[in-house]
Each structure stands twice: as C-alpha cells, then as structure tokens.
PyMOL CGO cylinders between C-alpha atoms (Angstrom):
from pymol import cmd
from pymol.cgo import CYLINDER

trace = [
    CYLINDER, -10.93, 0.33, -7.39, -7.62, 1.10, -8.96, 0.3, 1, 1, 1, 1, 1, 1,
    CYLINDER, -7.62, 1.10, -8.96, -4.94, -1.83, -8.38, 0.3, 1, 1, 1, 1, 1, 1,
    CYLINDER, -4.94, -1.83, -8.38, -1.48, -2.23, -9.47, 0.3, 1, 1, 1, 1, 1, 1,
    CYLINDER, -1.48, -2.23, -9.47, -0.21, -5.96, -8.82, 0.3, 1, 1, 1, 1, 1, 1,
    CYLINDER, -0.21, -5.96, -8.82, 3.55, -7.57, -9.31, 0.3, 1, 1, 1, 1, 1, 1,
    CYLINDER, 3.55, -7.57, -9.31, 3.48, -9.81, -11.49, 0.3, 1, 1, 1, 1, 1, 1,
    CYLINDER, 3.48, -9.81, -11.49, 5.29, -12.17, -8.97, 0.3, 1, 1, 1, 1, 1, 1,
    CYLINDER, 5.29, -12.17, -8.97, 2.26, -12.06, -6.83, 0.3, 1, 1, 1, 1, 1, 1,
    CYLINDER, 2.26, -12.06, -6.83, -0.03, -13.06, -10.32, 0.3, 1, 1, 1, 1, 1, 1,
    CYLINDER, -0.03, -13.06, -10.32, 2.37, -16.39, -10.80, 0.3, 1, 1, 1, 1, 1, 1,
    CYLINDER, 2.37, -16.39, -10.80, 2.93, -17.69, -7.29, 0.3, 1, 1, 1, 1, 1, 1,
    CYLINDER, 2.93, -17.69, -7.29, 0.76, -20.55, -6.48, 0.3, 1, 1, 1, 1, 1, 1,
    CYLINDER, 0.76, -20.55, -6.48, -1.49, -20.63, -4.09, 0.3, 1, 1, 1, 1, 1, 1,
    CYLINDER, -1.49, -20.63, -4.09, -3.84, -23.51, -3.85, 0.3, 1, 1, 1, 1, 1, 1,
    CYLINDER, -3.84, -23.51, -3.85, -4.00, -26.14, -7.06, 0.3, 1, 1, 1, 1, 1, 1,
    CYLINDER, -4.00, -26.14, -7.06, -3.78, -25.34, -10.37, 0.3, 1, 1, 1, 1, 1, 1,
    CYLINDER, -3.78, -25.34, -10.37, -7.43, -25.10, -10.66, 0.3, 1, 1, 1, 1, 1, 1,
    CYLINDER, -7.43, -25.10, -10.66, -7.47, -22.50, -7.77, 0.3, 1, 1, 1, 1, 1, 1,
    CYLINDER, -7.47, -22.50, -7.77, -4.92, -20.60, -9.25, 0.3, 1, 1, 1, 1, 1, 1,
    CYLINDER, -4.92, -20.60, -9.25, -6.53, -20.55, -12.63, 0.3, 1, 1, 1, 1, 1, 1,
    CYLINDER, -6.53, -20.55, -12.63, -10.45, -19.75, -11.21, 0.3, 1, 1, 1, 1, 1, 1,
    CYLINDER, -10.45, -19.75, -11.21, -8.03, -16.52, -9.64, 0.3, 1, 1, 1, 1, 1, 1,
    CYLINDER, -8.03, -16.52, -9.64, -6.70, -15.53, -12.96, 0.3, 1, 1, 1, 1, 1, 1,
    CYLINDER, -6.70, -15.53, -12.96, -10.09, -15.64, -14.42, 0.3, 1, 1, 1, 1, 1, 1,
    CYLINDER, -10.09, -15.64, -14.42, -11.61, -13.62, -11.93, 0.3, 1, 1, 1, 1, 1, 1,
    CYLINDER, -11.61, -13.62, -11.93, -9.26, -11.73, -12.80, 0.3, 1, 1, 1, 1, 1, 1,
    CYLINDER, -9.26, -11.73, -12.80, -9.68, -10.89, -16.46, 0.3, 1, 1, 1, 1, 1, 1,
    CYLINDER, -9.68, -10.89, -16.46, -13.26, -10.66, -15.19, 0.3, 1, 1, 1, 1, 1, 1,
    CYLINDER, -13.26, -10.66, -15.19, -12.62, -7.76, -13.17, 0.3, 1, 1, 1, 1, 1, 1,
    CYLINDER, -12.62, -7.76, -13.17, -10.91, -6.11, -15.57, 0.3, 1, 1, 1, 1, 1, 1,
    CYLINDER, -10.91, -6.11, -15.57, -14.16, -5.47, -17.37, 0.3, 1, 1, 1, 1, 1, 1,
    CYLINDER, -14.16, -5.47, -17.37, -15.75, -3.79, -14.89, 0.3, 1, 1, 1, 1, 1, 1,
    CYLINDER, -15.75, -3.79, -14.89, -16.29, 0.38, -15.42, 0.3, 1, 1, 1, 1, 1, 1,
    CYLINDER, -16.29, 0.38, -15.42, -14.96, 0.73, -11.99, 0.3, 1, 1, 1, 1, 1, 1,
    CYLINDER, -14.96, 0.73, -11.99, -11.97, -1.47, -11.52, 0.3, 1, 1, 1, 1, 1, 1,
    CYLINDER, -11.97, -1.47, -11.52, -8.56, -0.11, -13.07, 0.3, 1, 1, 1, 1, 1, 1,
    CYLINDER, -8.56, -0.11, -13.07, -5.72, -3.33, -12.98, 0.3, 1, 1, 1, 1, 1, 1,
    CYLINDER, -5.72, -3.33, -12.98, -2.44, -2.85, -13.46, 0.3, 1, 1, 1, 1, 1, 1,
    CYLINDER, -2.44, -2.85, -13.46, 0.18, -5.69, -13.98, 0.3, 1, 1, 1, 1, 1, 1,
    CYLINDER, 0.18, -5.69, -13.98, 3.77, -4.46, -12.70, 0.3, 1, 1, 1, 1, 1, 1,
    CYLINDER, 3.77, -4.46, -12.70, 5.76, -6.72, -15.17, 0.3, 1, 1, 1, 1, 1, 1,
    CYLINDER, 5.76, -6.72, -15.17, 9.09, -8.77, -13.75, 0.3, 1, 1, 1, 1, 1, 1,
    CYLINDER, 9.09, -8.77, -13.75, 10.89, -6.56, -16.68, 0.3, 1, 1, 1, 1, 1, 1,
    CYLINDER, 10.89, -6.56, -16.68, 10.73, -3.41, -13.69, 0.3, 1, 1, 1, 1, 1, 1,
    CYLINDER, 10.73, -3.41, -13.69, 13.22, -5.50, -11.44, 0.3, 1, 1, 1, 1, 1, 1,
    CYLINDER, 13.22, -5.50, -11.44, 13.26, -2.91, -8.78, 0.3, 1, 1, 1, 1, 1, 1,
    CYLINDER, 13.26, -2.91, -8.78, 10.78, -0.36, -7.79, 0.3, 1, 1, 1, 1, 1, 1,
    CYLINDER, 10.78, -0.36, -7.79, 9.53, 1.49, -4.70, 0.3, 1, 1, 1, 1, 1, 1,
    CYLINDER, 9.53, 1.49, -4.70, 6.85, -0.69, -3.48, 0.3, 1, 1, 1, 1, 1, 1,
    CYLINDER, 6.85, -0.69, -3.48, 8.89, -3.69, -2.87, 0.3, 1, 1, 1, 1, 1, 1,
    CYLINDER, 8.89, -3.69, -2.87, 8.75, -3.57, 0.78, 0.3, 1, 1, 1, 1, 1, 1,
    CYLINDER, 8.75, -3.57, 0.78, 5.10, -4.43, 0.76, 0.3, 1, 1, 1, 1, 1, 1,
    CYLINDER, 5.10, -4.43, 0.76, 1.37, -4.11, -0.22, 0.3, 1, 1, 1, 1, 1, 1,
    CYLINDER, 1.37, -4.11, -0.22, -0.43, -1.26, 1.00, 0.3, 1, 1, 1, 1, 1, 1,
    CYLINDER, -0.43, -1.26, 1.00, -3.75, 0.22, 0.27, 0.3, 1, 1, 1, 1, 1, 1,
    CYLINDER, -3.75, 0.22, 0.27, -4.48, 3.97, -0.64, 0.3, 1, 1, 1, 1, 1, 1,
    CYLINDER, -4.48, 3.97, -0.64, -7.95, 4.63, 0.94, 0.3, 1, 1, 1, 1, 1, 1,
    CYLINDER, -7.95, 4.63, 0.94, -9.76, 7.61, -0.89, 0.3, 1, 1, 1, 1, 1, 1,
    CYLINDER, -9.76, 7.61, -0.89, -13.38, 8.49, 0.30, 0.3, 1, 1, 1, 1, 1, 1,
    CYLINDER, -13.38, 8.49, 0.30, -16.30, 10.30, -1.88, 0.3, 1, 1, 1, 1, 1, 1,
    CYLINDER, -16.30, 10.30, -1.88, -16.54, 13.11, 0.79, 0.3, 1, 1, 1, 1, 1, 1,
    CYLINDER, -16.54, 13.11, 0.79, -14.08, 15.70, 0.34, 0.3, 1, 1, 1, 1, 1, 1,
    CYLINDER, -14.08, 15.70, 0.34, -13.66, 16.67, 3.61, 0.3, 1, 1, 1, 1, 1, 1,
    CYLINDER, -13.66, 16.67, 3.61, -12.25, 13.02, 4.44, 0.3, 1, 1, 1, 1, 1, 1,
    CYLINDER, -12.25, 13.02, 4.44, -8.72, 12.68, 4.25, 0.3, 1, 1, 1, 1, 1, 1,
    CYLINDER, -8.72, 12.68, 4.25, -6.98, 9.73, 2.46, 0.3, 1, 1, 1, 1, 1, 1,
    CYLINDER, -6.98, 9.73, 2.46, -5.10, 7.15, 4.51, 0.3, 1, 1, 1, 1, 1, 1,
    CYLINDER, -5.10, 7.15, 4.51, -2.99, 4.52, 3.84, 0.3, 1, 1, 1, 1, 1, 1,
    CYLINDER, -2.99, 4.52, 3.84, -3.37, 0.95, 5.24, 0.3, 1, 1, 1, 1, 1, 1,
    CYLINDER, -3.37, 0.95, 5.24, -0.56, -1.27, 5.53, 0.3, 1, 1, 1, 1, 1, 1,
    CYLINDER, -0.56, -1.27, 5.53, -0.95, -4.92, 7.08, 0.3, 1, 1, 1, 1, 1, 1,
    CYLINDER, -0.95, -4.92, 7.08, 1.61, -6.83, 9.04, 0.3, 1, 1, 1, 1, 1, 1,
    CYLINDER, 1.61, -6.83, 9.04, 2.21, -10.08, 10.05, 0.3, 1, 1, 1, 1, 1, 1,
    CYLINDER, 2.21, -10.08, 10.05, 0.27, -9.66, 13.80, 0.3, 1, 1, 1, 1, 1, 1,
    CYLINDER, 0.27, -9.66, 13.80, -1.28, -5.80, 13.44, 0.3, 1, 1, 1, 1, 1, 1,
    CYLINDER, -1.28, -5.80, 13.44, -2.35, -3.43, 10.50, 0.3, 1, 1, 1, 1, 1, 1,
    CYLINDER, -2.35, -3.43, 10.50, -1.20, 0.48, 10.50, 0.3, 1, 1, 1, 1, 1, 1,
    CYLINDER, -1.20, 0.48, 10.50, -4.03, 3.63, 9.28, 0.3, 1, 1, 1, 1, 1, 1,
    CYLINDER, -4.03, 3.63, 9.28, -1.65, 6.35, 8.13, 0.3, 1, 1, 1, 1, 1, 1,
    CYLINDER, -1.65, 6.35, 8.13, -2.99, 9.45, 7.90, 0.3, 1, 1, 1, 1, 1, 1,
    CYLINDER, -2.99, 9.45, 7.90, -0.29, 12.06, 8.82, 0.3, 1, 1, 1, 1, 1, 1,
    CYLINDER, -0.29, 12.06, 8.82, -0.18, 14.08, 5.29, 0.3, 1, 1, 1, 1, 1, 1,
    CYLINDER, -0.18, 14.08, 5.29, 3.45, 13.29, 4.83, 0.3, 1, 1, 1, 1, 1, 1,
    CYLINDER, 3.45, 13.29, 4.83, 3.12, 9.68, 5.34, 0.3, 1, 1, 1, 1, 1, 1,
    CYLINDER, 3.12, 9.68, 5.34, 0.15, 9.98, 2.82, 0.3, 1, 1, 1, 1, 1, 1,
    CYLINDER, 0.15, 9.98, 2.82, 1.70, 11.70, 0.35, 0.3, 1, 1, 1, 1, 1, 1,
    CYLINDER, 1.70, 11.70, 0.35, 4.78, 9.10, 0.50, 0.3, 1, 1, 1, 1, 1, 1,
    CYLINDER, 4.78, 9.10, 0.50, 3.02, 6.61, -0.49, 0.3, 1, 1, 1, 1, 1, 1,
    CYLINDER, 3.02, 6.61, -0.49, 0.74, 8.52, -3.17, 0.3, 1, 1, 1, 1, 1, 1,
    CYLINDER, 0.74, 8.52, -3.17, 4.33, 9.09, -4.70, 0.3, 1, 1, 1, 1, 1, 1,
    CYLINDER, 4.33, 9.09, -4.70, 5.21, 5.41, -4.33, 0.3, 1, 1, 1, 1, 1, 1,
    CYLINDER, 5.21, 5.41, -4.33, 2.02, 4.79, -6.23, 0.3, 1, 1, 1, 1, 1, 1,
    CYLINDER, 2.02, 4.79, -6.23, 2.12, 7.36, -9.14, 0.3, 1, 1, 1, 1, 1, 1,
    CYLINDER, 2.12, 7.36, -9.14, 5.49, 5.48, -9.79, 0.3, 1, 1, 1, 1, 1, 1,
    CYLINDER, 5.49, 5.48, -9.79, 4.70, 2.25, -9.68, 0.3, 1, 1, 1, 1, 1, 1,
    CYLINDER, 4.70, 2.25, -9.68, 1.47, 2.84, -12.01, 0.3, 1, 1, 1, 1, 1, 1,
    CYLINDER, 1.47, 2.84, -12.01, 3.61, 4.52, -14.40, 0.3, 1, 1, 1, 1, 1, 1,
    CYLINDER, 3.61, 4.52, -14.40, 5.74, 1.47, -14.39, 0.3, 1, 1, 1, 1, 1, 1,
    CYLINDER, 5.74, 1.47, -14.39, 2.96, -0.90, -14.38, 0.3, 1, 1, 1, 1, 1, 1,
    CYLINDER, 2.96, -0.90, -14.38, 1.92, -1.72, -18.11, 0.3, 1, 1, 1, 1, 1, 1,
    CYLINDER, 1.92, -1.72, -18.11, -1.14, 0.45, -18.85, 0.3, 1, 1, 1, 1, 1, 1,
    CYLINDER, -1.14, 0.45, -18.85, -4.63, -1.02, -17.89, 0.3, 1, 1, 1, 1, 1, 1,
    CYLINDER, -4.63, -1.02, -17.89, -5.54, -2.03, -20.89, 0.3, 1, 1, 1, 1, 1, 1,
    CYLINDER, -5.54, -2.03, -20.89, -2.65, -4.73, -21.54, 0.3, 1, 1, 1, 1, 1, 1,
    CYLINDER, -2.65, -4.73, -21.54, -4.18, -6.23, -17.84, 0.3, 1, 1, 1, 1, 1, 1,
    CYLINDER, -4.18, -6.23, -17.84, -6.19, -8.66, -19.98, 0.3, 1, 1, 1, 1, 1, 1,
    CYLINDER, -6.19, -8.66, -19.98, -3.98, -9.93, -21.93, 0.3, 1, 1, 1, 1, 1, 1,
    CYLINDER, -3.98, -9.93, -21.93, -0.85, -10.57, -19.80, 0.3, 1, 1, 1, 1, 1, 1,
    CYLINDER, -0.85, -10.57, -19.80, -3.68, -12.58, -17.81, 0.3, 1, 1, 1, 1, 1, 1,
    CYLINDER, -3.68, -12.58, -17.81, -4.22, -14.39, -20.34, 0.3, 1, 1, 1, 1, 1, 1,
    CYLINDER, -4.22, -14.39, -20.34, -0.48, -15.24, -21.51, 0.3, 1, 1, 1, 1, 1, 1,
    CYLINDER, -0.48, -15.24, -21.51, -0.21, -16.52, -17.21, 0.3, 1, 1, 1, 1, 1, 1,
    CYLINDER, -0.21, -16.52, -17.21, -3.19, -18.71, -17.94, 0.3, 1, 1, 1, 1, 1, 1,
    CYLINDER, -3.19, -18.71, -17.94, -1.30, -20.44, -20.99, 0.3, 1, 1, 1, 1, 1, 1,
    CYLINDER, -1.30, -20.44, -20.99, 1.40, -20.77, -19.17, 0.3, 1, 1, 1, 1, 1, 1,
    CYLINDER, 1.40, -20.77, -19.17, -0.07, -22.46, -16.19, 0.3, 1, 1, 1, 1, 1, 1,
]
cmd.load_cgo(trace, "trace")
C-alpha cells in the first residue's frame, strides 16, 4: 500500500485526544511495514491537484487487470476505469507524491504531530 496523506487530514481531530494520538501511532507503526509506503503532503504545498478529494488508485497483481480508480461521495462511490480517467488521476498522483515529503521523513513528521497534540 502506497499512501500520500495532507497533512490537514493528519491534524484534524477526530475523536479525543487519546483517539487521535492511538491514530498517529498506528501510524508511525505502519510506516515500518516492508509493504506500506506513507507519504505526508506538508501544509508548506498550499495548493495541489488532489484537493478536490481522496481517491484510491486500485492496482491488481494480474497483469491483464486494469487499474481503476475509486472515488467515494457523500451517498455513492464511482470505479473509474476508462484509460483516460485512469491515467488522470495516475498524473494527479505522480504529482502529489513528488510533492509529498519522501517516505522516509513519514516517521518523523508523525512524531513532531504527536508533540504537538
């Protein structure tokens, strides 16, 4: 799993302090895993392409499956798989990622939001 998160979304709260905190963790956590890549997309990048909303870039082991993006709503959820639509958002994610600071400051700028909170 390869995520790239606002930072916004990282210092909202959501539930107590000790919710919020037992998130953060899990977290750092996660970040240790061989198979999870986490990206923090810092407040520094004040605008950037994914603003309008989270989405999800589905990519399957079989190569004969096509990728497809999933993007939840308010009252329904959209599977895009039209290669243009794809592709659209592939772009949107290549940018944000290399906006994001790299993987391995994840950690730590979880750790400075713990501090903090």
């Amino acid at each position: 799993m390869w995520a790239v998160v606002d930072e916004a979304a990282l210092r909202r709260p959501v539930g107590d302090r000790v919710a919020m905190r037992a998130q953060l963790e899990r977290l750092v956590e996660a970040t240790k895993l061989p198979n999870v890549t986490l990206q923090v997309l810092p407040f520094a990048v004040a605008v950037h392409p994914a603003m309008t909303g989270a989405f999800s870039v589905l990519r399957f082991a079989e190569p004969e499956l096509p990728d497809v993006v999933y993007v939840e709503h308010l009252t329904n959820a959209l599977y895009l798989d039209r290669r243009d639509d794809v592709n659209q958002y592939l772009h949107v994610m290549d940018t944000i990622s290399v906006r994001a600071a790299p993987p391995r400051r994840a950690a730590d700028i979880l750790h400075e939001i713990l501090k903090e909170s």
